[in-house]
KOLTORNU-872094 format. One record per residue: residue number from 1; residue in three letters; chain; x, y, z of N, C-alpha, C in turn. Coordinates in nm, 3 decimals, always signed. Layout:
<NUM; ALA; A; <X; Y; Z>; <X; Y; Z>; <X; Y; Z>>
...
***
This chain:
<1; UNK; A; <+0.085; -0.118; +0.000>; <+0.000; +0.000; +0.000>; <+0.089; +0.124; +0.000>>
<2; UNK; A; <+0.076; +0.194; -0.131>; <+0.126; +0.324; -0.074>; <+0.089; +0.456; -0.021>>
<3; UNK; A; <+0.168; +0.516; +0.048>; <+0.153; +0.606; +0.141>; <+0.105; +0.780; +0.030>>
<4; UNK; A; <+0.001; +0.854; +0.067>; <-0.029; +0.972; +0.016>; <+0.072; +1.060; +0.061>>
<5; UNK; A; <+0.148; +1.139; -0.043>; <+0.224; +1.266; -0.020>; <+0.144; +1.373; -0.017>>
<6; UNK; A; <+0.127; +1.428; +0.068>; <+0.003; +1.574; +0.084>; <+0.131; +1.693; +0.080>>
<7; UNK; A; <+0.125; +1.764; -0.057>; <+0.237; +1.924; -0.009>; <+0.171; +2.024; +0.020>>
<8; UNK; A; <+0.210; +2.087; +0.081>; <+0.131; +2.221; +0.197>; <+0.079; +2.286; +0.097>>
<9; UNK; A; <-0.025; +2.349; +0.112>; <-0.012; +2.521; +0.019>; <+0.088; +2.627; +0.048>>
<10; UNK; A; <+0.110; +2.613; +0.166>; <+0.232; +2.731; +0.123>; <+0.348; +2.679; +0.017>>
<11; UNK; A; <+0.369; +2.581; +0.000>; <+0.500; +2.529; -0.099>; <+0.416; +2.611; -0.216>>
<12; UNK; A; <+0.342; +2.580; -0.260>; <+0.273; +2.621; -0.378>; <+0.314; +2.790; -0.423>>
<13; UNK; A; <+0.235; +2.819; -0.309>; <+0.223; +2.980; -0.290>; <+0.435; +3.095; -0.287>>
<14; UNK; A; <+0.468; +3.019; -0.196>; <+0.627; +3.007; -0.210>; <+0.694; +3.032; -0.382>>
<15; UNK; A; <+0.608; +2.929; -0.433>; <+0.693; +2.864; -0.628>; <+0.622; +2.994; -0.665>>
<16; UNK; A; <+0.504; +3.028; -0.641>; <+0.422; +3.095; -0.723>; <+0.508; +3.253; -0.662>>
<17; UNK; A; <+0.547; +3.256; -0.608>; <+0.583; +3.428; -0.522>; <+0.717; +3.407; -0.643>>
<18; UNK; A; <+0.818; +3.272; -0.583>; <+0.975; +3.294; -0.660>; <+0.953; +3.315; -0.815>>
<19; UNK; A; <+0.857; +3.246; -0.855>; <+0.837; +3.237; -1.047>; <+0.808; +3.406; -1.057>>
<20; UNK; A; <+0.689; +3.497; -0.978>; <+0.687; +3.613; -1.024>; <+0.774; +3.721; -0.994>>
<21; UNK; A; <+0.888; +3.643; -0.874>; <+1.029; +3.765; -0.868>; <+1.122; +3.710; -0.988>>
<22; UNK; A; <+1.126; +3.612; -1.043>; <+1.247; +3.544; -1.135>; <+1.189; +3.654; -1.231>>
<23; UNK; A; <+1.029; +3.634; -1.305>; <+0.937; +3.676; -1.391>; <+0.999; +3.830; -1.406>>
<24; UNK; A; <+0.983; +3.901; -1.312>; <+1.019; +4.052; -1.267>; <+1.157; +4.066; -1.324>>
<25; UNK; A; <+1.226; +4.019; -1.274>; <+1.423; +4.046; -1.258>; <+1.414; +4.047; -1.407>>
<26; UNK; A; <+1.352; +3.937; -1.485>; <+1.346; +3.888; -1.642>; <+1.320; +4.010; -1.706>>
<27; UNK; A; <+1.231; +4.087; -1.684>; <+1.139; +4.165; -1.764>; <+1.252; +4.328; -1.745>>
<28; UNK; A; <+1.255; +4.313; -1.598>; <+1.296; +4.488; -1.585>; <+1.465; +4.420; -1.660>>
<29; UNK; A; <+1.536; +4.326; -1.660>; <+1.678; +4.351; -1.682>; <+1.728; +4.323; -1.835>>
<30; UNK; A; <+1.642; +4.241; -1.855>; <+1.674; +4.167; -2.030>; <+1.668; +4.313; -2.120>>
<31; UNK; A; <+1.731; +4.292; -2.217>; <+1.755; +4.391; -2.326>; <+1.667; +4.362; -2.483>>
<32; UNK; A; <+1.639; +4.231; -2.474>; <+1.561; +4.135; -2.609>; <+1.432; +4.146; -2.584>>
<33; UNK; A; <+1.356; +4.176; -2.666>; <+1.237; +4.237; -2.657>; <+1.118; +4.087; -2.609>>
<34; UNK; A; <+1.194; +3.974; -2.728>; <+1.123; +3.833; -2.693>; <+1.195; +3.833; -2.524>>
<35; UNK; A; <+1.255; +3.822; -2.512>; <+1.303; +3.793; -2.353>; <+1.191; +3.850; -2.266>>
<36; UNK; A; <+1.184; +3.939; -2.296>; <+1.084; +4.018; -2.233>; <+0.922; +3.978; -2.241>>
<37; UNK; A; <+0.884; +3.968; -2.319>; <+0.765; +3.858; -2.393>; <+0.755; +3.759; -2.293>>
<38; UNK; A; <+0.866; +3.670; -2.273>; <+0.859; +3.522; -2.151>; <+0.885; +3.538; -2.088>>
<39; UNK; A; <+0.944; +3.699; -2.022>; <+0.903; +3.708; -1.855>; <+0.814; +3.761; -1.818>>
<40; UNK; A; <+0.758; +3.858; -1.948>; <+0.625; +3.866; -1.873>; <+0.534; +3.706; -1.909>>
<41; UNK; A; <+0.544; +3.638; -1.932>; <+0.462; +3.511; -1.957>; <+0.479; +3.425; -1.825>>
<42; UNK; A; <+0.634; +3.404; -1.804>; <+0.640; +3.416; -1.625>; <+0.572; +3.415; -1.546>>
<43; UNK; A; <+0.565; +3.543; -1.569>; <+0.492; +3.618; -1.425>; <+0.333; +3.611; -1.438>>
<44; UNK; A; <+0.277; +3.572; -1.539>; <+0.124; +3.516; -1.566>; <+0.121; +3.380; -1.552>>
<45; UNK; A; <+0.186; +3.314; -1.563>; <+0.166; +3.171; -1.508>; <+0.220; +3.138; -1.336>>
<46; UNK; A; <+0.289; +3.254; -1.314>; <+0.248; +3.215; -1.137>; <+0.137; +3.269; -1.064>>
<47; UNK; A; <+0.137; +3.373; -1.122>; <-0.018; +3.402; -1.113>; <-0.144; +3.269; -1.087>>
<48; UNK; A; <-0.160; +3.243; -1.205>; <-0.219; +3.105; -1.241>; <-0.203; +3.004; -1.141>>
<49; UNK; A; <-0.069; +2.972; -1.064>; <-0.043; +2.859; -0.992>; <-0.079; +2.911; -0.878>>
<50; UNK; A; <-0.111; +3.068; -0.852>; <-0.163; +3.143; -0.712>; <-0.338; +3.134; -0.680>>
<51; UNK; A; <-0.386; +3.124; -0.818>; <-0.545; +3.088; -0.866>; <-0.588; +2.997; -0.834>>
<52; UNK; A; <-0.510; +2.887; -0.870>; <-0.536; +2.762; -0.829>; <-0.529; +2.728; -0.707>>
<53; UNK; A; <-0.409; +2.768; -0.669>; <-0.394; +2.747; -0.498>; <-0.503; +2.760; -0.419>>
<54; UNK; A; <-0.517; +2.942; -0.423>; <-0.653; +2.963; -0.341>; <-0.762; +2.880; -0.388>>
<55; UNK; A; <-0.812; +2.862; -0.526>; <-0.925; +2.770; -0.495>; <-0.921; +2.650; -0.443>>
<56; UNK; A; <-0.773; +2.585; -0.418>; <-0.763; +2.439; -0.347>; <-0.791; +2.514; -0.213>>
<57; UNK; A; <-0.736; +2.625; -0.192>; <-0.760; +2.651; -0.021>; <-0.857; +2.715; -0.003>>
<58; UNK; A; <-0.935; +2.753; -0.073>; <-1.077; +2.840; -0.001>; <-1.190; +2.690; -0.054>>
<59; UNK; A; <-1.183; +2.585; -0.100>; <-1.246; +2.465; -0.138>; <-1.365; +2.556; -0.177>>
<60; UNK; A; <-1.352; +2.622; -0.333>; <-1.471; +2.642; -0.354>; <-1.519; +2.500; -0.477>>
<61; UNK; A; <-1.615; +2.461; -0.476>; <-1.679; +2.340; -0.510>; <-1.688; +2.372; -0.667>>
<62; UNK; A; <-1.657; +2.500; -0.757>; <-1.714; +2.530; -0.882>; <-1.585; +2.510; -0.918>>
<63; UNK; A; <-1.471; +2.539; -0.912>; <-1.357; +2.533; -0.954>; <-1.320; +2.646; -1.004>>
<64; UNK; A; <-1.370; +2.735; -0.949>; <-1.342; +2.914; -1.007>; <-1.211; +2.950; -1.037>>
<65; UNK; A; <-1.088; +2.899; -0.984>; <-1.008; +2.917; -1.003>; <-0.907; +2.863; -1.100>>
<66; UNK; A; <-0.977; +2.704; -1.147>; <-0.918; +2.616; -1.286>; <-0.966; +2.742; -1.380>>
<67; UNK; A; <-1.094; +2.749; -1.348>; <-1.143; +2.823; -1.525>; <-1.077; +2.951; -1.559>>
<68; UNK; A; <-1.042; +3.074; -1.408>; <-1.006; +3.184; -1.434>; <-0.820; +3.157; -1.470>>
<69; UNK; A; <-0.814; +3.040; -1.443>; <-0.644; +3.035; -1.476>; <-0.659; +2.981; -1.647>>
<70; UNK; A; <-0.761; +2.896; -1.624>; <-0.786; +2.866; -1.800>; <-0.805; +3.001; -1.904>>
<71; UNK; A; <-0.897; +3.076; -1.881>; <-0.894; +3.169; -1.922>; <-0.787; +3.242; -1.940>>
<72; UNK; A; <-0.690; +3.305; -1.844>; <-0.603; +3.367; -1.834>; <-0.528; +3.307; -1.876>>
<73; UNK; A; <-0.491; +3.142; -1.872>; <-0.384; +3.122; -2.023>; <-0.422; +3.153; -2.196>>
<74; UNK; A; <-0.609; +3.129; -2.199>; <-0.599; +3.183; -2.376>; <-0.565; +3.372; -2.366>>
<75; UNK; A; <-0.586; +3.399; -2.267>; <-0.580; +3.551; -2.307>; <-0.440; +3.579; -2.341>>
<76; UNK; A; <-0.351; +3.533; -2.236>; <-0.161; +3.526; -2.286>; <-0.181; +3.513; -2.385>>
<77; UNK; A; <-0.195; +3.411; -2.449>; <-0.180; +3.329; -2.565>; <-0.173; +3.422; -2.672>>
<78; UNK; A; <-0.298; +3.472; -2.647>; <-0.350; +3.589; -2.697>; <-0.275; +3.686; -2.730>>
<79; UNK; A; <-0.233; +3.764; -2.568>; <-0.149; +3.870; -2.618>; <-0.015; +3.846; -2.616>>
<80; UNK; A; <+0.065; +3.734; -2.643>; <+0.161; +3.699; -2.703>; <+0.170; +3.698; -2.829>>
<81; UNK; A; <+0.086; +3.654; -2.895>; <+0.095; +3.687; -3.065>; <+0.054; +3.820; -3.089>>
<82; UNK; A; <-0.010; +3.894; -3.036>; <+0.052; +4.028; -3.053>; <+0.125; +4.130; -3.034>>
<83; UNK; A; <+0.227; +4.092; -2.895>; <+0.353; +4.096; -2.868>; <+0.465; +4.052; -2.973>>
<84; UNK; A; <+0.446; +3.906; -3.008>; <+0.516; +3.874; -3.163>; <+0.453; +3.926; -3.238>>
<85; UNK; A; <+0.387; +4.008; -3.302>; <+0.371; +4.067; -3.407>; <+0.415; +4.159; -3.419>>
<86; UNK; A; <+0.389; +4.241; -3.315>; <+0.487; +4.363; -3.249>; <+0.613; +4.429; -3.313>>
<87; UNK; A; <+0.646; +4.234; -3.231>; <+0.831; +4.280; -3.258>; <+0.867; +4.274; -3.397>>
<88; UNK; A; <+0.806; +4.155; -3.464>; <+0.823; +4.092; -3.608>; <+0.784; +4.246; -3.693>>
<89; UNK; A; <+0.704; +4.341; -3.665>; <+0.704; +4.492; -3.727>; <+0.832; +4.584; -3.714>>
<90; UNK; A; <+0.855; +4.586; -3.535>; <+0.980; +4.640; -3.531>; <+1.084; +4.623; -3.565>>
<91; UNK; A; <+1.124; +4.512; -3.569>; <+1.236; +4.432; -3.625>; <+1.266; +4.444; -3.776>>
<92; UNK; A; <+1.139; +4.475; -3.824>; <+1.147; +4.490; -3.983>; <+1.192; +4.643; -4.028>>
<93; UNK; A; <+1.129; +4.695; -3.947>; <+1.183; +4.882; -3.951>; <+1.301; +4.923; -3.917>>
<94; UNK; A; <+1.350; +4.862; -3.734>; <+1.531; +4.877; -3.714>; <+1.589; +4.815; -3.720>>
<95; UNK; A; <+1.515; +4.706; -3.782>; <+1.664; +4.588; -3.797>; <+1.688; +4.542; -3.647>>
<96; UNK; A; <+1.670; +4.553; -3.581>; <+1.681; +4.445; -3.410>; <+1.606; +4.510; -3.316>>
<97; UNK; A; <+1.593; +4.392; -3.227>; <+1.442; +4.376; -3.152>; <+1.535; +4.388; -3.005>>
<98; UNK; A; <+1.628; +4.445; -2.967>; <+1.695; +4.517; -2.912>; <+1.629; +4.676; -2.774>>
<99; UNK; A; <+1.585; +4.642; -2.678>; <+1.466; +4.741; -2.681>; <+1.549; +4.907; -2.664>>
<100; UNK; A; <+1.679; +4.892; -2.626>; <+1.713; +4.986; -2.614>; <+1.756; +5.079; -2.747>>
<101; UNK; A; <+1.758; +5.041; -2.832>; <+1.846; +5.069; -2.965>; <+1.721; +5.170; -3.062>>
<102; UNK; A; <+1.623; +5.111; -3.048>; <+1.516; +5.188; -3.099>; <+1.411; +5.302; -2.999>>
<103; UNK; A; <+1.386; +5.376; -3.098>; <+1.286; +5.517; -2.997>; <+1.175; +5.477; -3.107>>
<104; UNK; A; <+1.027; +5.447; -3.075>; <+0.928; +5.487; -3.124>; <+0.899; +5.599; -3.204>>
<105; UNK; A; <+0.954; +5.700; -3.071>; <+0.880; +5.869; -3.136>; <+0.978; +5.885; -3.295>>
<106; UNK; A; <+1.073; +5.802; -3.290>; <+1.160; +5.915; -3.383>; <+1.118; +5.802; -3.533>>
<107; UNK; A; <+1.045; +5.739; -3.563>; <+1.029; +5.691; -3.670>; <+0.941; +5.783; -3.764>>
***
């Protein structure tokens, strides 16, 4: 017979805090515009693992928190391809997706 491993919610909540400081450090320090793209993607999927959590810990019976994390992955999804589209424009105008190298205003 084997034995049930039960992990706390705080472990959860813990992964979900470190993924949106890694997420952060990613976003404010990277220079690559895609870099930037998957830390903010990061920091929406700990989100997500924070959604879930609470609905394992507030036991709500509807699962409010699968669907709003479901949701909130097509919406990324979402605005990731128009984040890549974005860049795939910029990139075509300065030649690199570089965020510092280009100014908007001056095109």
């Amino acid at each position: 017979k084997r034995e049930e491993v039960v992990i706390p919610e705080s472990h959860f909540l813990i992964l979900g805090a470190v993924l949106f400081c890694v997420g952060l450090f990613g976003a404010l320090t990277r220079r690559n515009a895609v870099g930037i793209l998957m830390s903010i993607e990061l920091m929406i999927n700990a989100a997500n693992i924070n959604f879930v959590t609470f609905n394992n810990v507030l036991g709500s019976p509807d699962g409010a928190g699968q669907i709003f994390a479901l949701f909130e992955i097509a919406l990324a999804a979402a605005a990731s391809v128009v984040g890549l589209v974005l860049v795939v424009a910029v990139y075509r105008n300065a030649k690199s997706i570089f965020v510092d190298t280009f100014n908007l205003m001056k095109w």
